[in-house]
C-alpha positions as CSV (number, residue, x, y, z in Angstrom):
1,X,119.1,0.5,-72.6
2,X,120.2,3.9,-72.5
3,X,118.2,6.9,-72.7
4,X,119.5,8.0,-75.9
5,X,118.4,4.2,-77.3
6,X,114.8,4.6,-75.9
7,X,114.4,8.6,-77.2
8,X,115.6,7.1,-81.0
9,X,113.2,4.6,-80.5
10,X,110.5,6.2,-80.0
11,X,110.9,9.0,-82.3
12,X,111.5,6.1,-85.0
13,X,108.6,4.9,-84.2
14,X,106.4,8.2,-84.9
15,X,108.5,8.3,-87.7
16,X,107.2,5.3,-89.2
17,X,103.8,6.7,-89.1
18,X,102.2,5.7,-85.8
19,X,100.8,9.0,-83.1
20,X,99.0,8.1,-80.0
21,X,96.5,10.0,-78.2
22,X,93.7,9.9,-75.5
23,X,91.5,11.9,-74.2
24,X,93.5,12.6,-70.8
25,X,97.2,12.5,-73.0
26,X,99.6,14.6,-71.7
27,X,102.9,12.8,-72.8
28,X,105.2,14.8,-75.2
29,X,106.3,11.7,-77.4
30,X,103.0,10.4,-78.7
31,X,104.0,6.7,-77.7
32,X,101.8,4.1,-77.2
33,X,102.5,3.5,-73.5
34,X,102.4,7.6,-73.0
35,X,100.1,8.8,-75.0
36,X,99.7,12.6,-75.8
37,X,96.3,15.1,-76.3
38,X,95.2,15.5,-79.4
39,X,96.0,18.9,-80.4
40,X,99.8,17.7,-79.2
41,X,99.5,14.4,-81.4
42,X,98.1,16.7,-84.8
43,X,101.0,18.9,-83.9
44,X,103.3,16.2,-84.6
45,X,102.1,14.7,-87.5
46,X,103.7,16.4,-90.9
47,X,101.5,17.3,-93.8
48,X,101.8,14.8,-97.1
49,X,103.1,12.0,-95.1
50,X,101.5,8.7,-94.1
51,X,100.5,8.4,-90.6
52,X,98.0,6.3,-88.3
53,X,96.7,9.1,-85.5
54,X,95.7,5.8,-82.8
55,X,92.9,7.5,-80.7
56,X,92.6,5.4,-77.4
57,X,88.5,4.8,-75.8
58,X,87.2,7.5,-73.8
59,X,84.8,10.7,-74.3
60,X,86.8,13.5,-76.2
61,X,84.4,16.7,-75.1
62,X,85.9,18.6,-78.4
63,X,86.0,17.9,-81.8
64,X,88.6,17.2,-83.9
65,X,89.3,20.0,-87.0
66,X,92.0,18.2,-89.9
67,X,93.9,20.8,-91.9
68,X,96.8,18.6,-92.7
69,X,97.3,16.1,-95.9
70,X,97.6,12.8,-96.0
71,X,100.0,11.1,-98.5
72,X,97.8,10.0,-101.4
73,X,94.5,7.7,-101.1
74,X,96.9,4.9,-100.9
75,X,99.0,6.1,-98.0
76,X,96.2,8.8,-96.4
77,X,96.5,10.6,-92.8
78,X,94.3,8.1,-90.7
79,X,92.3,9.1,-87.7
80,X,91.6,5.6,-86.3
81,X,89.9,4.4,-83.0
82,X,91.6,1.2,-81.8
83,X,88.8,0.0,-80.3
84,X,85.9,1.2,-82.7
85,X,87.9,0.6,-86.0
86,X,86.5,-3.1,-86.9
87,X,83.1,-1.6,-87.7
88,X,80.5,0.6,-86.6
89,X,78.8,-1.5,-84.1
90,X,82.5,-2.6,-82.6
91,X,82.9,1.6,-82.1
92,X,79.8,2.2,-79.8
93,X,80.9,3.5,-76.7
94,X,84.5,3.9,-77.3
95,X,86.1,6.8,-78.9
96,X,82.8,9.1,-77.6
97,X,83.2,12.3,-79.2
98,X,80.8,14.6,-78.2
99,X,81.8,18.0,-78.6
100,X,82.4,20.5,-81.5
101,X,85.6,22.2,-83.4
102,X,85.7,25.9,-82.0
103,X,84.5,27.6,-85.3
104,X,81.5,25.5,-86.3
105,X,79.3,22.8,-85.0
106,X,80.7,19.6,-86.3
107,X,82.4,17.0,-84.4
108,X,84.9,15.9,-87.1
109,X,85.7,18.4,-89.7
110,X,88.2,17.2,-92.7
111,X,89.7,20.6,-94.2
112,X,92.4,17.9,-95.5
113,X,92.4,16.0,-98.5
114,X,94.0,11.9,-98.4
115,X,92.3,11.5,-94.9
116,X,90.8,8.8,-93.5
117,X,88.3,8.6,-90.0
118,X,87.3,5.6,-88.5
119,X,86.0,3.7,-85.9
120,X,84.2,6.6,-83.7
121,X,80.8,7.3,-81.8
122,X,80.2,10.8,-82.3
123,X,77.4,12.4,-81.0
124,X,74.9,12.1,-78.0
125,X,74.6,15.8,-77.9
126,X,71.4,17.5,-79.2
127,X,73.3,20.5,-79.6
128,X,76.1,19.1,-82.5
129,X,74.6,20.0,-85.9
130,X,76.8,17.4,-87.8
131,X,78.6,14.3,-86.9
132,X,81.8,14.3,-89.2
133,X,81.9,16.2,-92.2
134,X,84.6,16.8,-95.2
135,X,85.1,20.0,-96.9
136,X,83.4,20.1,-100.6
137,X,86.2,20.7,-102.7
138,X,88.7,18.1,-100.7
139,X,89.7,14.6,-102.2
140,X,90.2,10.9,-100.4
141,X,88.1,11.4,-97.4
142,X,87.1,8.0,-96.3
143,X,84.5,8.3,-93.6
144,X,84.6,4.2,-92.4
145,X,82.7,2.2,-90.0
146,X,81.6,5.1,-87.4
147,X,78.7,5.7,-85.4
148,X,77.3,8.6,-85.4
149,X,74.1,9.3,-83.5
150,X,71.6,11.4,-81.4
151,X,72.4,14.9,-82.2
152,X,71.1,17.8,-83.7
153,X,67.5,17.5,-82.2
154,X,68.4,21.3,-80.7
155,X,69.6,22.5,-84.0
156,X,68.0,25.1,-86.2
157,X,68.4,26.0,-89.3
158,X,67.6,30.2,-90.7
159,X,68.0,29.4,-94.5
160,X,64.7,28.5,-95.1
161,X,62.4,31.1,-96.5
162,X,60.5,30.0,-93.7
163,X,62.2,28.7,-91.1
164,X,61.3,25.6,-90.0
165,X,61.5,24.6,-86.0
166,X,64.4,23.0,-84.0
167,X,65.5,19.4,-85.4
168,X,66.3,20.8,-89.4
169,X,69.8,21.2,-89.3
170,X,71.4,22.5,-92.9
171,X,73.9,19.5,-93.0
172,X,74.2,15.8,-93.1
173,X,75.0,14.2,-89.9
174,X,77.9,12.8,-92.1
175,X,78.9,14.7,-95.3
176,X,82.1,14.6,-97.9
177,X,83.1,16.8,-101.3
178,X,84.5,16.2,-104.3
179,X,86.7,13.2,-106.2
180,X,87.1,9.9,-104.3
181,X,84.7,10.1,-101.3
182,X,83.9,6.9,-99.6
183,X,81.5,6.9,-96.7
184,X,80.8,3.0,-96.0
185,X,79.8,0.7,-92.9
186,X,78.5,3.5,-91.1
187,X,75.7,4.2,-88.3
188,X,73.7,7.3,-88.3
189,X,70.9,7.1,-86.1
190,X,68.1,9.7,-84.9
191,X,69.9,12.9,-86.7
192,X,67.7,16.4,-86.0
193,X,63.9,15.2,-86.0
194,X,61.7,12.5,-87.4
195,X,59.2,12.7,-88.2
196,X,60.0,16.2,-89.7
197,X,58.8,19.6,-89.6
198,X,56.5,20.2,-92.4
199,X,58.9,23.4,-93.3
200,X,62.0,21.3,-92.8
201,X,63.7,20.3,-96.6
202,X,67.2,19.6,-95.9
203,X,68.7,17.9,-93.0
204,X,70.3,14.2,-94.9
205,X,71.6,11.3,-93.1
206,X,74.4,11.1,-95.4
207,X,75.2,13.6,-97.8
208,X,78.1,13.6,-100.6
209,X,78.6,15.2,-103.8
210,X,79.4,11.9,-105.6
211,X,81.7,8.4,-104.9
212,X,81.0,5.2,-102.9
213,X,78.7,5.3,-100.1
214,X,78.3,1.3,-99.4
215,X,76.8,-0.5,-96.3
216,X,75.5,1.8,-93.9
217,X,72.4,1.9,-92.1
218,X,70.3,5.0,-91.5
219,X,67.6,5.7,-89.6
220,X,65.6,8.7,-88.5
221,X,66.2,11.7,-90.2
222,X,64.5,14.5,-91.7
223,X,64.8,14.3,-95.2
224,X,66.9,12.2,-97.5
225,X,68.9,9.2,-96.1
226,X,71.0,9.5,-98.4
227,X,71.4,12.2,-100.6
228,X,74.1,12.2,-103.8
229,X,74.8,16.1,-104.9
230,X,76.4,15.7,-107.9
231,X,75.0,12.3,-109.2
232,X,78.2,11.8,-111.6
233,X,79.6,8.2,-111.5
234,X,78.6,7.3,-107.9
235,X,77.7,3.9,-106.4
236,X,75.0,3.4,-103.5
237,X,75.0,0.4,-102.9
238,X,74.0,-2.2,-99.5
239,X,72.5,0.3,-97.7
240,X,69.7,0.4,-95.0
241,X,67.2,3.4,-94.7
242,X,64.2,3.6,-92.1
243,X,62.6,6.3,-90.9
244,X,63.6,9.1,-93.4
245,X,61.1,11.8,-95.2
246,X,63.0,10.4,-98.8
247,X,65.0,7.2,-99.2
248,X,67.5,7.9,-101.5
249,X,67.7,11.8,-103.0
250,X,69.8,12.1,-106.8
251,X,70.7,15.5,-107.5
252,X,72.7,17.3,-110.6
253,X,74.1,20.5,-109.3
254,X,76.9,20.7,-111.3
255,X,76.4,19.8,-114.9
256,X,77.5,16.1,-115.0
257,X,74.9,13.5,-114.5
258,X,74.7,9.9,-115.4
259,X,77.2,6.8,-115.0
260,X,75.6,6.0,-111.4
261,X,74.5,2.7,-110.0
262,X,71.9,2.4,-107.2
263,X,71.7,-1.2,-105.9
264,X,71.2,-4.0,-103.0
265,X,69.6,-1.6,-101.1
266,X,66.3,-1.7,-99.0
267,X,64.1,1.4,-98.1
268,X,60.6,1.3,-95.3
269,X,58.8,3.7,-93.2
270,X,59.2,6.6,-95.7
271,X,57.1,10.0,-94.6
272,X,53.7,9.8,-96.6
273,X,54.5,12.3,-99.8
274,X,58.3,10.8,-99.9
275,X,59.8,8.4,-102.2
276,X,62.3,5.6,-102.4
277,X,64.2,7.4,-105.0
278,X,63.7,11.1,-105.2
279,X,64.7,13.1,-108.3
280,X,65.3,16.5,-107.3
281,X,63.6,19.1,-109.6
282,X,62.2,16.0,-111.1
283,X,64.4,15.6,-114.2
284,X,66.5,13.0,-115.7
285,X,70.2,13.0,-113.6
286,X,71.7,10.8,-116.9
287,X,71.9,11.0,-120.5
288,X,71.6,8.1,-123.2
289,X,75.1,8.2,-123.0
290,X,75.6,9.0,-119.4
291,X,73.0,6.2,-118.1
292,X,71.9,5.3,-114.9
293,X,71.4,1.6,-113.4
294,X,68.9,1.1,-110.6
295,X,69.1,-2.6,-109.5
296,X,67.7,-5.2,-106.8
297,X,66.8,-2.7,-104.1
298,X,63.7,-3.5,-102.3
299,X,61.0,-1.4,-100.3
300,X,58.3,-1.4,-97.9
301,X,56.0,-0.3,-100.5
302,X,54.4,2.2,-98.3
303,X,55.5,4.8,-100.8
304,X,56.0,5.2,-104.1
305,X,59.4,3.8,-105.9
306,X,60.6,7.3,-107.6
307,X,59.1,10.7,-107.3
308,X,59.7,10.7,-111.2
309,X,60.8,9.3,-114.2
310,X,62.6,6.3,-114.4
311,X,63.6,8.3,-117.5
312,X,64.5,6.8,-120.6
313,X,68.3,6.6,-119.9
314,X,67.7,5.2,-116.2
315,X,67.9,1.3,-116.5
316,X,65.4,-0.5,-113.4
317,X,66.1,-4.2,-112.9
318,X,64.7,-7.0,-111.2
319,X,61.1,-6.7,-112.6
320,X,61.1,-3.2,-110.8
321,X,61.3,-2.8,-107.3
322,X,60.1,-5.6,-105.3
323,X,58.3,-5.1,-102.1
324,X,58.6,-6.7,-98.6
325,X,57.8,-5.4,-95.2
326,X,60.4,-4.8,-92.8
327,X,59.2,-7.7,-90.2
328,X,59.4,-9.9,-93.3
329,X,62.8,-9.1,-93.8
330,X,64.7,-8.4,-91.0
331,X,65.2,-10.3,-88.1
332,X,64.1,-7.9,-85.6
333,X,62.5,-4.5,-87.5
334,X,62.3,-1.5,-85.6
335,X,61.9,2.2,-87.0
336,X,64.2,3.9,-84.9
337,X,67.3,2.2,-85.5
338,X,67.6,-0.1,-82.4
339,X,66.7,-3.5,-84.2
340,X,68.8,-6.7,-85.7
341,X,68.9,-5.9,-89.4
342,X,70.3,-9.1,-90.7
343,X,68.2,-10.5,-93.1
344,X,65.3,-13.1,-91.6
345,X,64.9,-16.6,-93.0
346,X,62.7,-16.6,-95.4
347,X,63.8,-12.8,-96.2
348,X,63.5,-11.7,-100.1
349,X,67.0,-10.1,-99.6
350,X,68.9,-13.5,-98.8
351,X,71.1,-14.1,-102.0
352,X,69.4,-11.5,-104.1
353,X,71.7,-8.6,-104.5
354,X,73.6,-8.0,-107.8
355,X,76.9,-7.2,-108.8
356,X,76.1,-5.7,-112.2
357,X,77.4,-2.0,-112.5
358,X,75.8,0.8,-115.0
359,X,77.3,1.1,-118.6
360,X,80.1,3.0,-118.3
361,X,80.2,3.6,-114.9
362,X,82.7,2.4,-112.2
363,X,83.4,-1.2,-111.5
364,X,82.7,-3.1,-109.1
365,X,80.4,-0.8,-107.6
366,X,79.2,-3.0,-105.1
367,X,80.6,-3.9,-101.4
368,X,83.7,-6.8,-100.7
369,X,82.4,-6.6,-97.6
370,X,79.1,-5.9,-95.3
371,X,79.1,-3.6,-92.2
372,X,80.7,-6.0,-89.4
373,X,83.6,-6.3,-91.8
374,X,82.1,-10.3,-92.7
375,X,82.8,-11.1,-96.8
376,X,79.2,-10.8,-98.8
377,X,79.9,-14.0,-100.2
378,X,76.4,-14.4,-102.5
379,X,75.6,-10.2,-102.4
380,X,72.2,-9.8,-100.6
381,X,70.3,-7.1,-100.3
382,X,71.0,-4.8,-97.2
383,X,74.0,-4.4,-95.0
384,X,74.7,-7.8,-94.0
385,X,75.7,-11.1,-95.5
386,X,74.8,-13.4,-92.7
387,X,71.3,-13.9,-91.2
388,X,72.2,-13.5,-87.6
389,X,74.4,-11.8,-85.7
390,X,74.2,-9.3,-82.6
391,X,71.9,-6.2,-82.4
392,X,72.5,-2.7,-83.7
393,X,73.4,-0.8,-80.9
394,X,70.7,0.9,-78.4
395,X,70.3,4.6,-78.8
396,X,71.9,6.2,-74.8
397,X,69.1,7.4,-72.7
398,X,68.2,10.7,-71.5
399,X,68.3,12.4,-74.4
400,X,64.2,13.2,-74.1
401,X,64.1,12.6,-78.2
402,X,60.8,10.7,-79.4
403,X,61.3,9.0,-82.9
404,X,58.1,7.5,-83.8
């Protein structure tokens, strides 16, 4: 084949929306067998086109800042790890990245909208104050299957009126803004410190304004697990929160409430003065026409269910919240993120989820699929559909981080 044959072949194939990169890249063509650096792979990709950036396994010691377009939701700019990208657990260990974008001190920063990331460990630096993070007012972002752990333990945060001490940091370890955000099948373990700082009250394990957030398992964070901004037409659904000072926080900071549904998920070792479900300002997020559908989670009962209400346009099924310990329902339960979180035999999660969405709201609103990528099947209540599998991966050493 001629060299002319082989140069149209490989610019088809970028062409056709595939980049390559690595960590040591220094090819010009982006190929698969000569992979480039990043900043030389984003260079090639085009803005409003459909492309698949394929990140190859190694430690990347900078982040990664997307200012480019995908597409459309449907045919999005992808930032994929090969070797992570069937699920969170699958991307321990392979696409490491562990440093921060030059201007801020977040490892993966969409500026984009139509983007998807997915399949990285980012983190292992107590230094990084978020994991990945979309800008508020962008659209699409996807944030799939990544695992995004031990950082932010050095971070502190001035905003408070007083400021609390290191460990606070005024982000989530993963975050997204505005019109269809999904953040689903991801990790986030031991984010800033746990327990918190009595003066620490932000700091979320995963923070959106509204949209999906399915299937991800949290564990160790200051404040809210998982915190919902806007609290307009979002689902949280099959989730997994330890070790948080709130389960899950609902907020209404813009004017629209209402149309959310809150289900299969299970909540234990809360801070003492937390909730499950924490109403910020405590006052209704819905209206009678806008209502709200909380359904088949599950707690600890160490804590209270909600810090208010539920209100009269907040619908709370399953005879209320029912209560099982952790060791009850998990195979192996341990705070800090480093246990087997199928569900045990015996488990009050096994086959007890629910489909049903809130009146009005968005449907389904409830997970194909749990956080290995396996099909629900019967929806139970928690991350996973099976009862045993592998472990959750082990948190690195030498970090000098205690998580109680």
């Amino acid at each position: 084949m001629s060299f002319r044959s082989i140069l149209i072949l490989l610019l088809c194939s970028t062409a056709w929306g595939d980049i390559y990169v690595s960590s040591t890249g220094s090819g010009s063509t982006c190929s698969s067998s000569v992979p480039c650096s990043v900043s030389t792979g984003f260079g090639q990709f085009s803005s409003g086109s459909s492309t698949t950036i394929h990140f190859a396994s190694g430690t990347y010691s900078t982040g990664f800042d997307v200012t480019k377009n995908g597409t459309s939701s449907g045919s999005p700019l992808t930032l994929q790890c090969d070797n992570g990208a069937a699920s969170a657990i699958s991307a321990q260990n392979q696409c490491k990245v562990t440093g921060t974008i030059s201007f801020a001190n977040i490892g993966i920063f969409v500026e984009a909208n139509n983007v998807v990331v997915k399949g990285f460990d980012v983190g292992n630096n107590p230094n990084m104050g978020a994991g990945i993070i979309g800008a508020n007012a962008n659209t699409n972002v996807h944030i799939l299957g990544n695992y995004v752990h031990d950082l932010a333990q050095n971070v502190y945060n001035t905003a408070h009126a007083t400021p609390p001490g290191p460990g606070c940091p005024e982000n989530g370890a993963i975050g997204a803004g505005s019109v269809g955000i999904q953040v689903n099948g991801n990790i986030v373990k031991n984010f800033g410190k746990w327990p918190k700082d009595s003066a620490c009250h932000v700091s979320q394990g995963i923070y959106v304004l509204d949209g999906q957030v399915y299937n991800n398992l949290v564990t160790g964070v200051p404040v809210g697990g998982i915190q919902i901004a806007y609290a307009c037409g979002s689902q949280v659904s099959n989730n997994v929160v330890i070790s948080a000072g709130q389960g899950i926080i609902i907020e209404n900071n813009n004017g629209c409430a209402g149309h959310n549904t809150t289900a299969n998920n299970y909540i234990g070792a809360i801070s003492s003065g937390g909730n499950a479900i924490f109403f910020l300002s405590g006052t209704a997020k819905c209206t009678s026409g806008n209502p709200n559908l909380f359904s088949h989670n599950i707690t600890d009962g160490g804590v209270g269910v909600f810090s208010a209400g539920p209100f009269s346009c907040d619908t709370v099924t399953n005879a209320g919240t029912p209560v099982q310990s952790g060791s009850s329902f998990f195979v192996n339960y341990q705070l800090n993120g480093t246990g087997d979180y199928h569900l045990k035999s015996g488990s009050a999660g096994i086959g007890a989820g629910s489909t049903s969405c809130t009146s009005g709201g968005t449907s389904p609103c409830t997970p194909v699929n749990d956080i290995a990528g396996i099909a629900h099947g019967t929806l139970s209540v928690g991350v996973y559909s099976s009862t045993s599998a592998p472990n959750i991966p082990n948190p690195p050493s030498g970090l000098g981080v205690v998580v109680n």
